[in-house]
C-alpha positions as CSV (number, residue, x, y, z in Angstrom):
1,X,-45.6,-36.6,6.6
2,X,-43.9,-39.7,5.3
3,X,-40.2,-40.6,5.3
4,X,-39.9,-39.4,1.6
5,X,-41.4,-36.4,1.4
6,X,-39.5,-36.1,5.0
7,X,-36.0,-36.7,3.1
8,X,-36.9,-34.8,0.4
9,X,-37.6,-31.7,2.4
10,X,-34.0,-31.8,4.0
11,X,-32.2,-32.1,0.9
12,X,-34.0,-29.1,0.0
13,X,-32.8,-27.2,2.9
14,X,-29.5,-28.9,2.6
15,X,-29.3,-27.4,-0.9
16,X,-30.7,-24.1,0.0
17,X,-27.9,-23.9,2.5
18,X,-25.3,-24.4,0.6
19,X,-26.4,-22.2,-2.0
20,X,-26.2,-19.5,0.5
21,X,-22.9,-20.5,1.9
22,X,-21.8,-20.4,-1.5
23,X,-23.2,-16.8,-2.2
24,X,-21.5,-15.6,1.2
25,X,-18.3,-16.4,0.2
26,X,-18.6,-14.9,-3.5
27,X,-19.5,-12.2,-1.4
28,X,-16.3,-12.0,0.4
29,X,-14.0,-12.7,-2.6
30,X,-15.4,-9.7,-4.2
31,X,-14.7,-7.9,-1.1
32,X,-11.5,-9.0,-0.6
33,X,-10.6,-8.4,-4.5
34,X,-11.8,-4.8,-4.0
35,X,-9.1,-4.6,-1.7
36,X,-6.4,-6.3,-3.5
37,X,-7.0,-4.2,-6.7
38,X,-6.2,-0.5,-5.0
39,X,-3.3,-2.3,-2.6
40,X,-1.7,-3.3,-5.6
41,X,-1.8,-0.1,-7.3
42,X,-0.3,0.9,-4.3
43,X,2.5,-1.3,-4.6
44,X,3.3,-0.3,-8.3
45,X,2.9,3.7,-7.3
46,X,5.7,3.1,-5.0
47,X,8.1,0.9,-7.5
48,X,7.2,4.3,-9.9
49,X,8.3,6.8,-6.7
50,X,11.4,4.4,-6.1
51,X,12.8,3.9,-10.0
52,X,12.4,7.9,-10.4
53,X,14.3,8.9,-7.1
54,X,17.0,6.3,-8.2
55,X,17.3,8.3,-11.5
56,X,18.1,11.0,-9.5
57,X,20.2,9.8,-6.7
58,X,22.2,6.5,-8.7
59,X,23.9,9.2,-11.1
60,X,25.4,11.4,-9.0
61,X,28.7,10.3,-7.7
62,X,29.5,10.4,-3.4
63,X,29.3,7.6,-0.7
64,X,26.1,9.8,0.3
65,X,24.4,9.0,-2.8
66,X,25.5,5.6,-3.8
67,X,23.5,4.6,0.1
68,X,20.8,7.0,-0.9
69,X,20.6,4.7,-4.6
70,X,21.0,1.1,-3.1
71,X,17.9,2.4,-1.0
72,X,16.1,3.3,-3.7
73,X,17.0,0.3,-5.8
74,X,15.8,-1.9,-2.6
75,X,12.2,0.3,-2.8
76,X,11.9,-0.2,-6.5
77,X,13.0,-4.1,-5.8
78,X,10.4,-4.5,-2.7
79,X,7.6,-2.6,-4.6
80,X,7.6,-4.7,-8.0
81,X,8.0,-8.1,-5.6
82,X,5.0,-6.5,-3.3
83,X,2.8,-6.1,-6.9
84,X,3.3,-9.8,-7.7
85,X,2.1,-10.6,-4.4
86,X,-0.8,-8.8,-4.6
87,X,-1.5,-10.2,-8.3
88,X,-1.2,-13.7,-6.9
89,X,-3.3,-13.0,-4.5
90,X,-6.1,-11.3,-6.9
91,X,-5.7,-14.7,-9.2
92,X,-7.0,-16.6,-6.2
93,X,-9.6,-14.1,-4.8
94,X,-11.4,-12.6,-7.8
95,X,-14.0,-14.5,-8.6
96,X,-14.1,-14.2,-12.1
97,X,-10.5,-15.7,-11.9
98,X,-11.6,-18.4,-9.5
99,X,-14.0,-20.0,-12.5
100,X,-12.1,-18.9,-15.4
101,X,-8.3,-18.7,-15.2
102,X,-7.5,-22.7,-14.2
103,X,-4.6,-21.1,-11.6
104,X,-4.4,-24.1,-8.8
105,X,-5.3,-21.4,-6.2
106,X,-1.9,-23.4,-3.7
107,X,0.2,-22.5,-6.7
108,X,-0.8,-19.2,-6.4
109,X,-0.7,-18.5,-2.8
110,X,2.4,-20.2,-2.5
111,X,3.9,-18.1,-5.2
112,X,2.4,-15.2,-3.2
113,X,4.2,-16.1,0.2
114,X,7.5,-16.1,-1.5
115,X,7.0,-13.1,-2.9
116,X,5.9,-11.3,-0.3
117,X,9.2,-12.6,1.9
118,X,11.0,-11.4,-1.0
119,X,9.6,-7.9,-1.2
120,X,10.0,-7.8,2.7
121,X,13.3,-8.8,2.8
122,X,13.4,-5.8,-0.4
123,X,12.1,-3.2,2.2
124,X,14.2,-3.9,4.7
125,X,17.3,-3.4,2.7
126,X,16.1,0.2,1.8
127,X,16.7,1.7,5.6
128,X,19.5,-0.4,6.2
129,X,21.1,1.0,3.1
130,X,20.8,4.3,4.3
131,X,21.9,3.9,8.0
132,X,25.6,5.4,7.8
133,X,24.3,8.4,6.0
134,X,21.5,8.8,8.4
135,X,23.0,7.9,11.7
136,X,26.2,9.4,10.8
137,X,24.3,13.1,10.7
138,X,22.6,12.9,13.6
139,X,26.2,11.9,15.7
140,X,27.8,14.8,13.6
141,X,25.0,17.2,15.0
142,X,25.6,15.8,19.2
């Protein structure tokens, strides 16, 4: 074999490689968008579940309800902050959106990170807004 058809032959396997590299990871976008999709569905079925028991709770008038709407309001804040996450997240993983959209995919992630602070820092407010009202019962019952 000579040194061409020697070089040659390892760019072919070089480019075969990669080619396969390349599929794997399509592979593993598509599996990671699969999961992305349904968690963020998730995510809005909860800000849905929050904004309709905060029409229920926010009207009524007592300090009982008032906590039992701020926690709400945090669920329904959390959950729509959660969905962007996820979103950000699906513009850097699916790979239709990884050819097509243009997103810098460090834009997105790093709008994702904030987000997902945000919506934690959204779900933590929900317990601790209810606290009193749940604490206080169970030392009324001792």
């Amino acid at each position: 074999i000579s040194l061409g058809k020697l070089l040659l032959k390892h760019r072919e396997e070089g480019k075969a490689a990669q080619e396969h590299r390349q599929e794997e990871r399509a592979k593993k976008s598509r599996a990671a968008c699969a999961v992305d999709v349904p968690g963020t569905a998730t995510f809005i079925a909860a800000f849905a579940l929050g904004l309709k028991g905060a029409t229920v709770e926010c009207p009524e008038q007592g300090e009982s309800s008032q906590m039992g709407c701020s926690m709400d309001i945090s669920t329904v804040v959390g959950a729509l902050l959660g969905s962007g996450g996820y979103l950000g997240i699906i513009a850097v993983e699916c790979p239709a959106n990884l050819t097509e959209s243009g997103v810098n995919p460090i834009d997105a992630v790093c709008a994702t990170g904030i987000l997902n602070v945000m919506a934690a820092l959204g779900f933590m407010a929900a317990p601790l807004s209810d606290v009193k009202r749940s604490c206080g019962a169970h030392q009324q019952r001792l």
